[in-house]
N, C-alpha and C positions, 0 to 999 in steps of 0.2 A: 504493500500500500504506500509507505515511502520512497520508493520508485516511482511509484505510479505517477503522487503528487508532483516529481520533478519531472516526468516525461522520461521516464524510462522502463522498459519493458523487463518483467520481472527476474530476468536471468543474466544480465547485463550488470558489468561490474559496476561499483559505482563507491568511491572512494572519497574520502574525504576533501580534497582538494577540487574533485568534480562537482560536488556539492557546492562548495564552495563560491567555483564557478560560474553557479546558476543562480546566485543569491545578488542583487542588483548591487552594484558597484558601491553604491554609496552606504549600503548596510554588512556590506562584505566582510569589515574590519571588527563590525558589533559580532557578527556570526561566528567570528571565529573563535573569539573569547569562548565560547560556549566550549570551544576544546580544549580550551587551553585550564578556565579554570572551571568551567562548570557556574550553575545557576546557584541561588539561596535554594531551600526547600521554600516549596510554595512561589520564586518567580519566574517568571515567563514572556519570552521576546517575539516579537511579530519582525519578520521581515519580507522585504519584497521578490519575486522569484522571478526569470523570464525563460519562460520555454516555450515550445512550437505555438502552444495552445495560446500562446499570451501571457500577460502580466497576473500573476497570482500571489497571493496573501498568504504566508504560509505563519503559522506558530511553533517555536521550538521551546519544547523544556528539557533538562536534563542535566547530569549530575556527571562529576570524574569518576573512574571505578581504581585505586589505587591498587599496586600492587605489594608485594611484603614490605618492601624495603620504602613504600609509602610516597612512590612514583609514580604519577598517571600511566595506567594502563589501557582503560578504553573509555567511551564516553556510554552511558547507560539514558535512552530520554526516551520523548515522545516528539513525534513530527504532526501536527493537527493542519488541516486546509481551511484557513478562517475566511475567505476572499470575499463567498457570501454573506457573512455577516460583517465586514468590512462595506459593502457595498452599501448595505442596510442602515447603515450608520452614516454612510456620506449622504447617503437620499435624505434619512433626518436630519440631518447638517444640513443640507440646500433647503428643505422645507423648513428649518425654523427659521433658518437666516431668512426664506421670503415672508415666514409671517412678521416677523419683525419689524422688515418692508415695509408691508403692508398696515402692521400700525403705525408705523410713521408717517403712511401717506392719511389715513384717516385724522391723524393725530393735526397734519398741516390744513386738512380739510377741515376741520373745526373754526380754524384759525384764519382762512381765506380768505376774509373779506380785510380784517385786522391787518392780513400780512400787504392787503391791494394796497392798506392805506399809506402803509410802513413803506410801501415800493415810491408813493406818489410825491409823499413828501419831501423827498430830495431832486426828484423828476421834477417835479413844479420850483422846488427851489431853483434850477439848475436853470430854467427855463428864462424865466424872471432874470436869472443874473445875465443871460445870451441878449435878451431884449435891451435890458439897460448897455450891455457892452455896444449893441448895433446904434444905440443912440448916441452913445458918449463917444462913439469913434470918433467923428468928425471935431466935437467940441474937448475933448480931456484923453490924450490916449492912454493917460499913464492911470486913469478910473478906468477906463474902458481893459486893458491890462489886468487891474487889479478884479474887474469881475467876470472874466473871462476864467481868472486862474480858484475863485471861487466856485464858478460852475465847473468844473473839472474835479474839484474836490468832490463836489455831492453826484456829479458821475462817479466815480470813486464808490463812495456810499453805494449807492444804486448796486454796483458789483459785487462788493462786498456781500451785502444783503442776500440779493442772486448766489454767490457762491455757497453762503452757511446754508441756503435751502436746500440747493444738490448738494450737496456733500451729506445732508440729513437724510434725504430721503436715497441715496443710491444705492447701487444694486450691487457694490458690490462685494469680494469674498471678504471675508474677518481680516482684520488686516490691525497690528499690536507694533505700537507707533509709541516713542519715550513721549509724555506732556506735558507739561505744566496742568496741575489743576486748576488753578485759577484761570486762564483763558477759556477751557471750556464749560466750566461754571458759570463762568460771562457771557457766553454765546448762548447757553442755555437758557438762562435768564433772558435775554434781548428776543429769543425765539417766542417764550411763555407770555410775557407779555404782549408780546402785539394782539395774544386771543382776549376777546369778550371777559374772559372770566373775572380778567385783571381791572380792579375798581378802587381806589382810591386806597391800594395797599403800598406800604413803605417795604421795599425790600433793602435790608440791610445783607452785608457781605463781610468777611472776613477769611481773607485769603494769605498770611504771613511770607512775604518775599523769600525766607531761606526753604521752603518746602521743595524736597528733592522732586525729580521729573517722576513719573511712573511709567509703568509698560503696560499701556489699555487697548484694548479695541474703541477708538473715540467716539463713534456714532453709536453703538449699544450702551455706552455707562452715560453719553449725553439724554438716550433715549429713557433710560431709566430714572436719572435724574428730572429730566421733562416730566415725565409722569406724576411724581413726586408732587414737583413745583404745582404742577396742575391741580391734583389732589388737593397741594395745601392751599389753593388759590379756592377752591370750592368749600373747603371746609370752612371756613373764612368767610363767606359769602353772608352770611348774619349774625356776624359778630361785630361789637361794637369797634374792638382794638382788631384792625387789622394790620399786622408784621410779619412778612417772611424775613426768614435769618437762613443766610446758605454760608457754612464755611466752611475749612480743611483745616486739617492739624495731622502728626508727626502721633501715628501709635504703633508703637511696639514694631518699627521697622517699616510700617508701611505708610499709606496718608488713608485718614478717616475724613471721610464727607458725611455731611451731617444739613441736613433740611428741616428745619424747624416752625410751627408757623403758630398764631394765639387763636385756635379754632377752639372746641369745646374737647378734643379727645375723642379720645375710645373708652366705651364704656365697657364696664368690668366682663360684663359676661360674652362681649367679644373678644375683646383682647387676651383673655386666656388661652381664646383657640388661634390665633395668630403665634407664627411660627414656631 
């Protein structure tokens, strides 16, 4: 059966080094450890294989078998063909990653008409400053200059704006990128707010300039965080002190984000069953 999974017919030698050979290049070096010193009890390595049939998933476990004098003598394991349930697991990988998508486009749709306005208001600024320059050409160039290079700015903006929308909603793979927490705490913020929900609340921040970068997927821990803010933008909605608090700190090695907002809570006999 270990033959078989490497593409080799049952009577056909098959030697460690040929093995070896079929194990893909880049996992070749991990594979071979498995001979040299053998696994823990209880762990086990996935590597990639390639033979006639294609690229397959194989799983090895297995142990050294010493000899007296407490010399490796052969390797003792198990070879298992995991490729189908490898597969299984990337399909649920692409489908969570599009539902995730997909709540973020729901999430922008909420928010649509808020974001039209978020778009207009630099558009129209922009606009205004183009008209005054057309006027002031002839009479002031160095005002006609100065609001030319103003409209240019809130083009600027305008792109901006446009960029954090794709980059929020794109499609595409998980992608774990060093960041400052604080800049994306900001964008997330600037996103929330342009929705309806947001009404005469003070959002307060707290972001300490020495906080190390972290290694995130940006778009999921921003989407998570949005949620949050949203949440605490609704809970909030009849309350008389309305304050969101978003800030980060230094725990135990990593950075802790923390979303706070003066809503009424959870009451007891929810919050128990919460996580």
């Amino acid at each position: 059966r270990c033959k078989e999974i490497f593409g080799r017919t049952a009577d056909a030698p098959f030697s460690r080094e040929e093995l070896l050979d079929i194990v893909d290049p880049e996992d070749r070096a991990q594979a071979a450890r498995l001979f040299e010193a053998g696994l823990q009890p209880g762990e086990r390595d996935e590597y990639r294989i390639r033979t006639n049939a294609g690229e397959r998933r194989i799983e090895m476990r297995g142990r050294v078998m010493r000899d007296a004098n407490g010399e490796p003598a052969r390797v003792s394991g198990v070879v298992s063909d995991v490729t189908e349930r490898y597969q299984v697991k990337e399909r649920l990988d692409t489908l969570r990653a599009e539902l995730m998508r997909v709540a973020r486009l729901n999430d922008l749709g909420a928010m649509a008409s808020a974001l039209a306005h978020e778009l207009n208001q630099p558009l129209a600024a922009a606009s205004n400053y183009m008209h005054a320059a057309e006027r002031l050409m002839s009479a002031d160039m160095e005002k006609a200059k100065s609001a030319i290079g103003k409209a240019e700015q809130q083009f600027i903006r305008t792109k901006e704006i446009i960029q954090r929308i794709r980059s929020f909603v794109g499609k595409g793979e998980s992608v774990r990128t060093q960041e400052d927490m604080g800049p994306v705490c900001r964008e997330v913020i600037e996103l929330a707010t342009s929705s309806a929900l947001y009404q005469n609340i003070k959002v307060k921040t707290d972001f300490p300039r020495d906080l190390p970068n972290v290694e995130i997927d940006k778009v999921q821990i921003q989407q998570v965080l949005l949620n949050l803010v949203r949440n605490a933008f609704e809970a909030m909605s009849k309350s008389e002190m309305r304050r969101l608090t978003v800030s980060a700190r230094r725990a135990d090695g990593l950075v802790e984000v923390r979303v706070a907002d003066t809503g009424p809570g959870l009451a007891p006999e929810i919050a128990e069953h919460l996580f």
